[in-house]
Every structure is written in C-alpha cells, then in structure tokens.
C-alpha positions as semicolon CSV with decimal commas, in nm:
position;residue;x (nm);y (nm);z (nm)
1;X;1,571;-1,473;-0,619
2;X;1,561;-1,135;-0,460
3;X;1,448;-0,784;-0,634
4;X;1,825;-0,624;-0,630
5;X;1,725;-0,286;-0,750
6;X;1,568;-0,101;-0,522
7;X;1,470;0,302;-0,522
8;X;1,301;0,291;-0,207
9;X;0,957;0,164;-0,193
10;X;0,628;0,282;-0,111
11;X;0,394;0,052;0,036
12;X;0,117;-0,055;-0,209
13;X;-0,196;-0,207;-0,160
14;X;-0,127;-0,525;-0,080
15;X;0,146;-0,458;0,174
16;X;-0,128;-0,215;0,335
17;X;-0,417;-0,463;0,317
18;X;-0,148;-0,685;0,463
19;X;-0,087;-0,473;0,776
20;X;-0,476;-0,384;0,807
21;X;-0,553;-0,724;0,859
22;X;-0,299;-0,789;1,117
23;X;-0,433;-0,502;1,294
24;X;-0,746;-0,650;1,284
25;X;-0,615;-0,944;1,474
26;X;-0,430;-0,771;1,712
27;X;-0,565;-0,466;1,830
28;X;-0,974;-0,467;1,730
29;X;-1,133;-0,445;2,004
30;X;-0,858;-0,281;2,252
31;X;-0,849;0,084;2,448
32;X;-0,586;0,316;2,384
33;X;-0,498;0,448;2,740
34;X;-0,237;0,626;2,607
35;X;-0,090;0,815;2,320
36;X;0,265;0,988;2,294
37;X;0,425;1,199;2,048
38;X;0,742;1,198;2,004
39;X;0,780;1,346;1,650
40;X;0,566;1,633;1,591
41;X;0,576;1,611;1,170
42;X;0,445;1,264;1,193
43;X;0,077;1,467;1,326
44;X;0,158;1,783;1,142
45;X;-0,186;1,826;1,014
46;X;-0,270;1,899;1,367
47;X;-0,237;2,198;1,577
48;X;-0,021;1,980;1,853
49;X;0,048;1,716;1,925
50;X;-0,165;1,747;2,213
51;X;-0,452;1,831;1,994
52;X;-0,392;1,454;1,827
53;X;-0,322;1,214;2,163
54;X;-0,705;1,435;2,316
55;X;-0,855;1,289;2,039
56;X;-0,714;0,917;2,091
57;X;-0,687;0,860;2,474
58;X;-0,929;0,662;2,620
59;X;-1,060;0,544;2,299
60;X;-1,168;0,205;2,185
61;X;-1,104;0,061;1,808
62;X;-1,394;-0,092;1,661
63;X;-1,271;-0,159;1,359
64;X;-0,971;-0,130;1,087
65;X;-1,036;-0,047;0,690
66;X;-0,832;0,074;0,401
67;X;-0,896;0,337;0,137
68;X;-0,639;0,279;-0,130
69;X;-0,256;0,320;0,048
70;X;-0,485;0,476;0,396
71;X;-0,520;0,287;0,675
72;X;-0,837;0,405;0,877
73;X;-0,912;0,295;1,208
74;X;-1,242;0,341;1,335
75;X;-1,311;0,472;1,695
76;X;-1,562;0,425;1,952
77;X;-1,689;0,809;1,858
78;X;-1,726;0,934;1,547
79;X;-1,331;0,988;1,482
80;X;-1,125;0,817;1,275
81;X;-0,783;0,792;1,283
82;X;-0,629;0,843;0,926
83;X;-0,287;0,664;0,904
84;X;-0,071;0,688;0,566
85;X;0,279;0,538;0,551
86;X;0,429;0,696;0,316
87;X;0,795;0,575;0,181
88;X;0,866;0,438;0,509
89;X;0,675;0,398;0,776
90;X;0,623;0,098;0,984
91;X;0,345;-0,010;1,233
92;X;0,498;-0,207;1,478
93;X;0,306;-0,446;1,786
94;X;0,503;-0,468;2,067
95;X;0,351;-0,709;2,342
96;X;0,528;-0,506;2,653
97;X;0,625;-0,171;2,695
98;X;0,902;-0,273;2,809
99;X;1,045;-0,423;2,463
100;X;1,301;-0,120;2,316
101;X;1,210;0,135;2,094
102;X;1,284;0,133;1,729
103;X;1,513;0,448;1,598
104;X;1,300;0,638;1,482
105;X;0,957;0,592;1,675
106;X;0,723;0,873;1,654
107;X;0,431;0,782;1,787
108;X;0,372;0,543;2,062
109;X;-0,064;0,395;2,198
110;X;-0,027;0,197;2,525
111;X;-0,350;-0,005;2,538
112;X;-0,540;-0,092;2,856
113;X;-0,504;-0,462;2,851
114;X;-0,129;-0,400;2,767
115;X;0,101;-0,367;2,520
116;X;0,165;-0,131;2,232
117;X;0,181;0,024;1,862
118;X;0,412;0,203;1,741
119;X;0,457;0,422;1,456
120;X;0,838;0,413;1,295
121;X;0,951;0,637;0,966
122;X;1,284;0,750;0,930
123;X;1,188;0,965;0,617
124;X;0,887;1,084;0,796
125;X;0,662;1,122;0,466
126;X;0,374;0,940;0,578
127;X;0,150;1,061;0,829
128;X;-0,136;1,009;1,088
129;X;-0,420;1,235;1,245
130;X;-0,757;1,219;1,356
131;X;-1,116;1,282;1,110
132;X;-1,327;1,437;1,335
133;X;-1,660;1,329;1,296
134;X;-1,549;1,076;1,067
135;X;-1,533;1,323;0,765
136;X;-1,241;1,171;0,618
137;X;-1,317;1,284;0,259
138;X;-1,320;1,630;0,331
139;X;-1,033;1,627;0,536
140;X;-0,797;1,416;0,292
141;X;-0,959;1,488;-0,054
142;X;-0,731;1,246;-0,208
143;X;-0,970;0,988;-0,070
144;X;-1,273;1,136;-0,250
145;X;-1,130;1,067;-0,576
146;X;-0,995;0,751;-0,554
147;X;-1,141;0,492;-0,806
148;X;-1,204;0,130;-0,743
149;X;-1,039;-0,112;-0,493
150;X;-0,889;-0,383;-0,741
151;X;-0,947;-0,589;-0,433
152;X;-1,252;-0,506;-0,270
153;X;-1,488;-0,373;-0,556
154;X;-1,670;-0,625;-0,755
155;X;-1,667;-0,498;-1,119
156;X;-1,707;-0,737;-1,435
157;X;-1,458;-0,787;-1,702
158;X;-1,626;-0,591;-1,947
159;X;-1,717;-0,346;-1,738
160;X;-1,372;-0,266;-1,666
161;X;-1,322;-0,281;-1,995
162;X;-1,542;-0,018;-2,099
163;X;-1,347;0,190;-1,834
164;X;-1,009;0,127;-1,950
165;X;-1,141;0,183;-2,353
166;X;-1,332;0,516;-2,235
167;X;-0,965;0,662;-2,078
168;X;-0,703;0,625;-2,384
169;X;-0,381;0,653;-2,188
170;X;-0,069;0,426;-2,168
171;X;-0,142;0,122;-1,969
172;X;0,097;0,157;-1,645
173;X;-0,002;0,490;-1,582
174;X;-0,360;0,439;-1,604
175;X;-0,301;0,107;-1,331
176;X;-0,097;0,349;-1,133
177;X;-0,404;0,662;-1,127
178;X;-0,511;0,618;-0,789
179;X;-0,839;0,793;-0,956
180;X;-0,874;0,527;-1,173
181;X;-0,719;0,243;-0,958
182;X;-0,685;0,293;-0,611
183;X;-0,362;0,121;-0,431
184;X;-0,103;0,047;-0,690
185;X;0,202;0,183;-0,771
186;X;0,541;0,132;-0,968
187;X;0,572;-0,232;-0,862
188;X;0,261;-0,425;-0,904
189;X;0,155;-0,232;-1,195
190;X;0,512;-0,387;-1,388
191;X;0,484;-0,732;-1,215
192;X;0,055;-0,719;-1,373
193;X;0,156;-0,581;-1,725
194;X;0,429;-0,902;-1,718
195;X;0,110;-1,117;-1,576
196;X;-0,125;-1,013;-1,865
197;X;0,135;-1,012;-2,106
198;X;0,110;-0,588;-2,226
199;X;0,370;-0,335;-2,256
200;X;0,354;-0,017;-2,004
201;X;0,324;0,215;-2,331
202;X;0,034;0,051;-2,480
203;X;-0,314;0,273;-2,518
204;X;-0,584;0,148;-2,298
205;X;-0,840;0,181;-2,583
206;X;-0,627;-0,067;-2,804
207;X;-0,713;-0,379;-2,605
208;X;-0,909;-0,660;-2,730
209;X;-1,172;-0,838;-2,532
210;X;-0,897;-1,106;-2,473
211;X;-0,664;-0,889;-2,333
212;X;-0,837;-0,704;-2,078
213;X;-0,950;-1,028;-1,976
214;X;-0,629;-1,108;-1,925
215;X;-0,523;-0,803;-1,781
216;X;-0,784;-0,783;-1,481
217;X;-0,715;-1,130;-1,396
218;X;-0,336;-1,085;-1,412
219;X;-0,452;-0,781;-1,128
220;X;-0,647;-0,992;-0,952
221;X;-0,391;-1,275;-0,921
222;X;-0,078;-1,114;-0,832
223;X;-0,243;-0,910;-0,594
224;X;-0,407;-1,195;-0,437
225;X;-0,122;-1,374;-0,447
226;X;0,156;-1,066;-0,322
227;X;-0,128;-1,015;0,026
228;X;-0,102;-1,415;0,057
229;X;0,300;-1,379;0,081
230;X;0,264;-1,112;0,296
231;X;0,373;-0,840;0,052
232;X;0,717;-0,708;-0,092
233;X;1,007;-0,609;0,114
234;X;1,267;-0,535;-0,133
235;X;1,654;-0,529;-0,076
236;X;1,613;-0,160;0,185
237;X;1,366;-0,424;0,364
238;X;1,205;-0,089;0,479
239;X;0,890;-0,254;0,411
240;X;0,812;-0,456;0,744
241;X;0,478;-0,618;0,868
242;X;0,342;-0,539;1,241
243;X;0,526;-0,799;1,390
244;X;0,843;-0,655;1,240
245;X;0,893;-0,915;0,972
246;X;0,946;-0,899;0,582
247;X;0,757;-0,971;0,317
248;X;0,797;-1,275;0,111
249;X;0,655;-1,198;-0,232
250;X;0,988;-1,012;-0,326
251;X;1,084;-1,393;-0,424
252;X;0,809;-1,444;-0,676
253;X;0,904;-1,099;-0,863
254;X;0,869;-1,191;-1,206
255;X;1,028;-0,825;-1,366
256;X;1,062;-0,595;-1,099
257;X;1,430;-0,528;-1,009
258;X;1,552;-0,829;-1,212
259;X;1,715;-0,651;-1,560
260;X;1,916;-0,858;-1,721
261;X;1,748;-1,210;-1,616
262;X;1,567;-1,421;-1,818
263;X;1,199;-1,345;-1,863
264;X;1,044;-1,659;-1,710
265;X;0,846;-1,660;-1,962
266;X;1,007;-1,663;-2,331
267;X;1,362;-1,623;-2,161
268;X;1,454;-1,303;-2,311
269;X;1,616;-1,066;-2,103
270;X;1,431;-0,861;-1,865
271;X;1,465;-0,466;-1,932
272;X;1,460;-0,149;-1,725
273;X;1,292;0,122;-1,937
274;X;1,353;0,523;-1,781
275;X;1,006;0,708;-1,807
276;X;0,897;0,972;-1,607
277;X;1,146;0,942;-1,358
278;X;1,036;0,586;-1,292
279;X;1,198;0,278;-1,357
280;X;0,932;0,011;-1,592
281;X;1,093;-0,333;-1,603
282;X;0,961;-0,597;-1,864
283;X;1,024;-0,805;-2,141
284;X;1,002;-0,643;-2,496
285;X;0,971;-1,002;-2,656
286;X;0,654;-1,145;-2,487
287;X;0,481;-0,809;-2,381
288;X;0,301;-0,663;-2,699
C-alpha cells in the first residue's frame, strides 16, 4: 500500500533527521573546495551569491545537526551553514563530478577529496545561507522559538502532559506548532493521532493520564519507526534521500492518503476531513 493522495509534501522531521544522518556519514569531516551558484533565490538572504560561496570555500564540516525542519552544518569557523528544504528540495551526493546534473540544481560544493553535494528544488521554497558567527537564532528567529525535539529532548510523560493541559487547543494543531513541537507537520501529526487513538479536534486539556501516555508514545514510535524506514516519499516521490532514493515508510501509512480503506484498526473506513486548508485523515470510529 502506497499513500495515493498527495498535495505535495514538506519534509518533516524524520525525513530531515534522515538526511542529517546520511550527511554525517558522508561528508563530516570533508573540505569544500568549491561552491557554485547556479540559482540565485536558493541564497536570497544573501547579498550574492558571491557573498554565500566566500563564506563556504575552503571550509571544513565538523559536524551536521538539526533544529526542527533546519539542517545546520557546522564549519571549521564560527559559520554555520543554515539549510531548509522547503516543499522540495533535495540534497543529493554525487561521488564524481562527472555524474549529470539533476534539473533543477542550484547549488553545487566540490570537496577536496572529491566528489559532490548538490542542492535540487524545482519550487525553490527552501533555502540555504551562511550564520555568521554562528548566530543562527538571530538570523532565523523561527529557530528561537521552536519548542522541544520529540526526538532529541528527554521530557517525561507527565511532564508533557502538564504542557499539553496548560495549552487548551485542538490536538493536531498543537502537534503541528513548531513552538510547541518542533518538526512535525500534516503527516505525522494524522498518522500519531491514529497511533494514540485521538481525534485532530480534541482539546489538549481534555486528556486523561492514559491518553497522553498514549499519545507521546504513539509520537515516539512512529517517528522512530518513519527515520528507521527512511522517511515518506509519497506518490510526487519529491521526497528523496542523499543518495537519491525514496523513502519507505509511505508503506506503513496507517491514515494518511488512504480515505476510503479500512482503518486497520476497527476496519471502518478511513476519512479525509477539510480544515484549515489542510487535509486530516482518520477514523471517526476508533479515534475519540
């Protein structure tokens, strides 16, 4: 089974953490001897494009982390270079220079010891410049005020608990505040509300100890679980790892893009419920 409906999708967290860590295999450590711009919007946040590739050439990564959706790769100098994706960008390794360009490639590092990344986004929403002096939250204040990494932050239970009570807002658009939750959007928050069992429109400050319980470790899981398959790459399979490859968890959707199909859970069919200009799919039977 494959998600058939499909508006476009944004990376979430787990396709980003999945792409972070395969830049951590593959280019930690490496000098960028070269950085070319072919697509000026893709660095618009910079003077020139010249002002962006000074920054970057001759430059060694020492190491790769992830704010949210942000990709931030740390330099051997007190920059960091900010990368966001947007709807649909792509990091892509190439092993030779020589291996053609993707439509679309905007940005281009040629390391020392060989080989290359490139940047790829047809819509050209998402982004990449340089934090001098490593002042990322002042530069991108979006980063300041993201909440917790459902990932990386160890919280309790109850602690979260107290959180989610002390907000009193529908569920799914509390999971998708990146203030509150940083990294997930329309997706995973539907496929977690199926996992814990809780409709999108229900008031965070309604929950019982049971079901936020239920609810973080739903989060946990599927998370977990969607950065183990290697993320979702849904049916525009804009959505590709740095090797150029899709993601698998698209086949262990349990809601998302499947109206009309049995709920694996109670077997009622699966809905697709209009708010907000988004799409929530679920089952009305077993989510309460």
């Amino acid at each position: 089974m494959s998600a058939k409906w499909c508006p476009g999708l944004v990376p979430e967290l787990p396709e980003v953490e999945t792409i972070r860590r395969d830049l951590e295999k593959e280019v930690l450590g490496r000098r960028i001897k070269q950085v070319e711009v072919t697509g000026a919007r893709s660095v618009r946040r910079h003077k020139s494009a010249a002002d962006f590739t000074s920054r970057l050439d001759g430059r060694k990564i020492t190491a790769i982390g992830r704010r949210g959706k942000y990709l931030l790769v740390h330099l051997d100098s007190p920059d960091v270079l900010v990368i966001h994706l947007g709807m649909s960008g792509q990091l892509l390794r190439a092993k030779s220079a020589r291996e053609p360009l993707e439509r679309h490639t905007h940005v281009v590092f040629t390391f020392s010891q060989g080989g290359q990344l490139r940047y790829v986004d047809p819509r050209t929403f998402g982004e990449l410049f340089v934090a001098t002096g490593g002042d990322v939250e002042r530069q991108v204040p979006d980063l300041a005020h993201l909440g917790l990494d459902p990932i990386d932050d160890v919280i309790s239970w109850s602690r979260f608990g107290e959180l989610l009570r002390a907000r009193r807002t529908k569920l799914k658009a509390l999971l998708m505040d990146q203030r509150f939750l940083a990294g997930i959007g329309n997706l995973y928050a539907d496929e977690i509300l199926w996992g814990a069992g809780l409709r999108y429109d229900r008031s965070s400050e309604t929950l019982s100890s049971q079901e936020i319980r239920r609810l973080a470790r739903s989060m946990s899981e599927i998370l977990q679980a969607a950065i183990k398959h290697r993320g979702s790459s849904l049916a525009d399979e804009q959505y590709r790892d740095l090797f150029g490859e899709v993601g698998d968890f698209q086949s262990h959707h349990q809601v998302y893009g499947r109206e009309g199909e049995a709920c694996p859970r109670c077997r009622s069919p699966i809905v697709r419920i209009r708010t907000q200009g988004r799409s929530t799919f679920m089952c009305e039977r077993c989510q309460v």
